[in-house]
N, C-alpha and C positions, 0 to 999 in steps of 0.2 A: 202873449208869450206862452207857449206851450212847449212841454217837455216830449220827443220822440226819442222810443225804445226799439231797436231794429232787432228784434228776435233774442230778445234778452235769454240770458242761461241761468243764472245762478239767482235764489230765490231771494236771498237777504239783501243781495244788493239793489232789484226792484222793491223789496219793501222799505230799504231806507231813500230810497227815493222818492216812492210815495210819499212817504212822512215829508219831507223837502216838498212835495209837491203838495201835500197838503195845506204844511204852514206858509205856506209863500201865496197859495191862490190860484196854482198854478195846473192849466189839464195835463192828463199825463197818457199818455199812446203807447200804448204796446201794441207790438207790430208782429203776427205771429208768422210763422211756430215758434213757441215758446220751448224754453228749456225746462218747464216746471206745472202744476197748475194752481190757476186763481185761488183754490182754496187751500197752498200746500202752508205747511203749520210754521215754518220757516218764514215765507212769504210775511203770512198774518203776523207771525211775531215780530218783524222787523220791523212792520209798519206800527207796529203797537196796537192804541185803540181810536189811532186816524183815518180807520178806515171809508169810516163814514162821510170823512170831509175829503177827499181823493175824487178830483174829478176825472175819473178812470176812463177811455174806450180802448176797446180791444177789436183790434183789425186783423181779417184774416190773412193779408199779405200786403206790401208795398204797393199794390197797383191798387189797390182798395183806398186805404189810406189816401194817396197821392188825387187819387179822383173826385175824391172827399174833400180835400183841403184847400180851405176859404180862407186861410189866414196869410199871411205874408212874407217874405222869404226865407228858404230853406237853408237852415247854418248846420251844416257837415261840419263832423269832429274827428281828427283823425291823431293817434299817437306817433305818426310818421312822416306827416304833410301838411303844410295850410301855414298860414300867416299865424303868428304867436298871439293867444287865446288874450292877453290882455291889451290888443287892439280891437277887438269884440266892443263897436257899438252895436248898440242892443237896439234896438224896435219893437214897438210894443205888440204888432203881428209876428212877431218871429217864430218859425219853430226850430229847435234844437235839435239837430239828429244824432245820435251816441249809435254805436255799435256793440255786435256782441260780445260778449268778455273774451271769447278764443278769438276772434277775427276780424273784429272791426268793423266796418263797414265794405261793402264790397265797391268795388272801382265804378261800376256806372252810379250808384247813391251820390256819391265823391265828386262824380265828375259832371253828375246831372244840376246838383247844389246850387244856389247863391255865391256865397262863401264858404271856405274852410279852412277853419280852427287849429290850433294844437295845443299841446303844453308838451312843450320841448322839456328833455328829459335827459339827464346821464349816458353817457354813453354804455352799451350792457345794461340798459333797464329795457323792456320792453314796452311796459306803460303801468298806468296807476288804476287802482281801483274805480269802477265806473261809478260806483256812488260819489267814490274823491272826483272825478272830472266832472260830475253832472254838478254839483257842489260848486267845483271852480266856475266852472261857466253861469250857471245861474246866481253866483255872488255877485259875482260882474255886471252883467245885466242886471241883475236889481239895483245896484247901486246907477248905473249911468241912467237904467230910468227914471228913477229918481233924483237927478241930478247930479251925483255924487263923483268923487274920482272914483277910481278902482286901484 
């Protein structure tokens, strides 16, 4: 299970991810261009002093990554489309794809995918914080791997 970050923007919300992807065990992919850099004080502060336990790679673009990637199918998440996030069985190769906090995912990432996700939402919302979805999705998947309901 691996967590994918598609050109993330905003620094706090990849540092509280990290931290989730520390305590959980879990690799974490940032897919650049980033919105921010590895060292910005933001970043470091959200992650806390988890840095160390963060199993981090940083890819210079999607086709990199993608050429790279030995693990097992790709789950696209999208605030607009996809099957409702709590029929997400999980697989213990999976990687998770998030988008970036202005735009999402772009339509081939989406339509290239496995599957895709959502957390359907209020009408007038646009969507939820990318650390709240990466949160959602990965509680989910920990729990069905582990046996659990969700």
């Amino acid at each position: 299970m691996e967590i994918i970050l598609f050109e993330p923007e905003i620094p706090p919300n990849t540092g509280n991810i990290a931290r989730l992807s520390a305590g959980l065990g879990i690799r974490l992919n940032l897919v650049e261009p980033l919105g921010f850099s590895i060292a910005d004080k933001d970043l470091k502060r959200a992650g806390l002093d988890y840095w160390p336990l963060v199993d981090l790679r940083v890819w210079p673009d999607w086709k990199s990554f993608r050429g790279a990637w030995r693990g097992g199918r790709i789950i696209a998440t999208s605030a607009r489309r996809g099957e409702h996030f709590s029929g997400y069985a999980a697989e213990e190769g999976d990687g998770v794809l998030f988008g970036k906090e202005t735009a999402g995912l772009p339509e081939e990432l989406t339509e290239a995918a496995d599957r895709v996700y959502s957390i359907p939402l209020r009408p007038g919302v646009r969507s939820v914080n990318l650390s709240t979805a990466v949160g959602f999705f990965m509680g989910i998947a920990m729990c069905r791997l582990q046996g659990g309901a969700a």
